[in-house]
N, C-alpha and C positions, 0 to 999 in steps of 0.2 A: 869547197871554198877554202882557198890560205890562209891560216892563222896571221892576225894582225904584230908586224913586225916593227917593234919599237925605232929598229933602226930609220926606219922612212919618215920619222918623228925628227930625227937628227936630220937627216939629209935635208929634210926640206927647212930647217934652220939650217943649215951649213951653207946652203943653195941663198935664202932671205940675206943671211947676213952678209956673205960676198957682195950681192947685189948691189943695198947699201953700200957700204965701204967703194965700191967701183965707185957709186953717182956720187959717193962724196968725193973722192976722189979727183970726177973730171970735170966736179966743180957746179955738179945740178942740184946737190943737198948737201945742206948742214947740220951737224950733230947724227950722222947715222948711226952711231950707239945709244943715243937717245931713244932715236926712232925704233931700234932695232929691242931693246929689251922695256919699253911699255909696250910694243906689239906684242912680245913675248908672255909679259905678265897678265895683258891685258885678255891674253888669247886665254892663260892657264885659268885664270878666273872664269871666264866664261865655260871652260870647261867644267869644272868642279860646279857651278849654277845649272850646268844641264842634267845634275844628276838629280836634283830636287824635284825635276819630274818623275823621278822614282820614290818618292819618300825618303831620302836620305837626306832630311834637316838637316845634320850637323856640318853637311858640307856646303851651309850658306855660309859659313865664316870663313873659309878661306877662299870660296868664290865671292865675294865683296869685297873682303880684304886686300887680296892680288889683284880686282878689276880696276879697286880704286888705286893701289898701287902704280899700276900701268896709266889710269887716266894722270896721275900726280904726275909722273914723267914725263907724258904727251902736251903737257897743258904749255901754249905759247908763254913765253916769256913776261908779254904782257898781265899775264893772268896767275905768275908764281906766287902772289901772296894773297892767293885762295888757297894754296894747295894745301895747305894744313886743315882748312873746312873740307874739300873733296874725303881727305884722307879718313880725318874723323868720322862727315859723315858717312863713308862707306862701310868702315867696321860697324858704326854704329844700326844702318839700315838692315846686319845681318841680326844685329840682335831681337830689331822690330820686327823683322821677317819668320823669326824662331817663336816671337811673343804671339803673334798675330795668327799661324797656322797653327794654336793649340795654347790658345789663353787662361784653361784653365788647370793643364799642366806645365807649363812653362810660363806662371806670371813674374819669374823672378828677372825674366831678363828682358824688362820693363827697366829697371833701376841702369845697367849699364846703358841699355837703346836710350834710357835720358839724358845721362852724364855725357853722354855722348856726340849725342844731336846739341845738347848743351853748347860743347866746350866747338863746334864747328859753328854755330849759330854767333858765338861770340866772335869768335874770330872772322866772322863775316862783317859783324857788325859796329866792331871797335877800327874797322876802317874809316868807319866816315864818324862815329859815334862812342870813344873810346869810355866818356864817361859811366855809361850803361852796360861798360862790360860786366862788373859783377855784378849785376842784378839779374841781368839774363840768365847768367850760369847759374845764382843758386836759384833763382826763381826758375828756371828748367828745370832743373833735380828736383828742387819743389814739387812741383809739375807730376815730374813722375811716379814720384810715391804716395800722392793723390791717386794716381790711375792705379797704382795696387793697393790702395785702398778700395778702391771700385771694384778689382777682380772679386774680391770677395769681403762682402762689409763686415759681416760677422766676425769671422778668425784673421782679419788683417788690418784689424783698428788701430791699432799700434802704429800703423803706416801716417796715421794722420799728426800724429807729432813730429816728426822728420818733415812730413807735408811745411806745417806750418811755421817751426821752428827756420827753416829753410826759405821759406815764403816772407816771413817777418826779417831775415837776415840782407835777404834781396832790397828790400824796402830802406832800409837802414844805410843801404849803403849809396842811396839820394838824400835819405833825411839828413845824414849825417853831414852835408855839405850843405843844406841847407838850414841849420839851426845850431844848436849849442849841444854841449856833449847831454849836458844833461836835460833837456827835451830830447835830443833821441835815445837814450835811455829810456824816456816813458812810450815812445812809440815802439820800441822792442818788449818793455812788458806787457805794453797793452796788446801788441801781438800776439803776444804768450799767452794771454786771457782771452782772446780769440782763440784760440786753438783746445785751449784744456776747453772751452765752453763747445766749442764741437764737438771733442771729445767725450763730452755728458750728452749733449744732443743727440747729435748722430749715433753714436755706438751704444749709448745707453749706460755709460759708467759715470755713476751717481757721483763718487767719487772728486772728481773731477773737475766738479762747482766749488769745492773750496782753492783748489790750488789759481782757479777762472778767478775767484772773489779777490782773493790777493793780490795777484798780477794787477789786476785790472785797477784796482786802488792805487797802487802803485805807476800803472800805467796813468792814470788822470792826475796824479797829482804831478807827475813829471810833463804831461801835455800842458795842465795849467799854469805851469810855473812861464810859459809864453806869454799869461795875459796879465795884469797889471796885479788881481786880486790874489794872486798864487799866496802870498808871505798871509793874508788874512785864512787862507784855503789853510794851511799848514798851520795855523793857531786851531784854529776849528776844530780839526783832527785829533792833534795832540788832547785838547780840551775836552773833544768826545770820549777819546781812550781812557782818558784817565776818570772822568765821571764815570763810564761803563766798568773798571777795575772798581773803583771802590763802591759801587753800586751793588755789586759780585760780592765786595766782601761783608758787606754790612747784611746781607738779606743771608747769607750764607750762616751766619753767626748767631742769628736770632733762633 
């Protein structure tokens, strides 16, 4: 059998590309360097994905990346402002494809497959709905570092404050057009006090409930300040602290 000869690799690009260029030429197609290198890219990606049926993971990155490449250049005219979501999402679906065949050695490329699907999600969807683009993206991210939190609850607790922190940022950037700076200020702490109260919940860090108690005081008093009683809310308070301080110091002294 004849050892496979790179050259017939060229030739038969050399052969494709004249072709093209000829029917562009005599007037049967347009753009045949278009044509001519997403075929090219399109083919090299698929090559480099044939090899994952051998177990060579790592060459889903550049088979996705070069497939999506080639679809980005093929894509009609009409449809060029997707190609930034094709694009993204195509790197992004090698890194799902890496997460997904061996989740519990590779949960970390979870966090790119998010940012990822993220930032092509947006860009899909700030076409018709531009207001929603950042809440998608961080609420995406969000997203995914919930799911590494999942891969392993125990040693990836940590993942749920980026979770939430991300998740309450997302949120914010609707509240924040619909209310005053300082009501969404209380829906960003009270976020925050969702999240450490998970945080004590779910993972077990006891810890946790006082940074939850803060926020969250903080959070309602910023929420309240929407309804008419807020100014008597904020006497209340001040008036509780300061009986609980000197209450502290007289019993403290006896």
């Amino acid at each position: 059998m004849k050892r496979f000869d790179p050259g017939i690799v060229l030739g038969v690009l050399l052969l494709v590309g004249g072709g093209l260029a000829l029917a562009q030429a005599l007037g049967y197609l347009n753009n045949a360097s278009g044509y001519f290198w997403g075929g090219l890219f399109l083919a090299a990606g698929l090559a480099f994905l044939t090899m994952l049926f051998g177990g060579h993971w790592w060459s889903a990155f550049p088979g996705f990346t070069l497939a999506a490449l080639g679809v980005l250049i093929l894509l009609p005219e009409s449809l060029q402002e997707f190609g930034g979501s094709v694009f993204l999402g195509g790197i992004g679906l090698s890194f799902w494809y890496v997460y997904f065949t061996a989740r519990t050695e590779r949960w970390w490329a979870v966090i790119p497959a998010g940012v990822l699907t993220a930032l092509a999600v947006m860009i899909l969807a700030t076409q018709q709905f531009e207001e929603f683009g950042g809440m998608i993206f961080l609420g995406g991210i969000g997203l995914s570092f919930f799911i590494v939190y999942l891969t392993d609850r125990a040693e990836r607790w940590w993942a749920l404050i980026p979770a939430g922190v991300l998740t309450t940022l997302a949120g914010m950037t609707v509240a924040a057009d619909q209310f005053g700076g300082f009501q969404s200020a209380g829906f960003f702490f009270f976020g925050l006090a969702i999240t450490f109260l998970l945080v004590a919940v779910l993972a077990g860090m006891k810890w946790a409930y006082w940074p939850a108690l803060a926020l969250g005081v903080m959070g309602v008093l910023g929420i309240a300040s929407l309804l008419q009683f807020a100014n008597y809310l904020w006497a209340v308070v001040l008036i509780a602290a300061g009986g609980f301080v000197l209450f502290r110091y007289f019993t403290a002294n006896r």
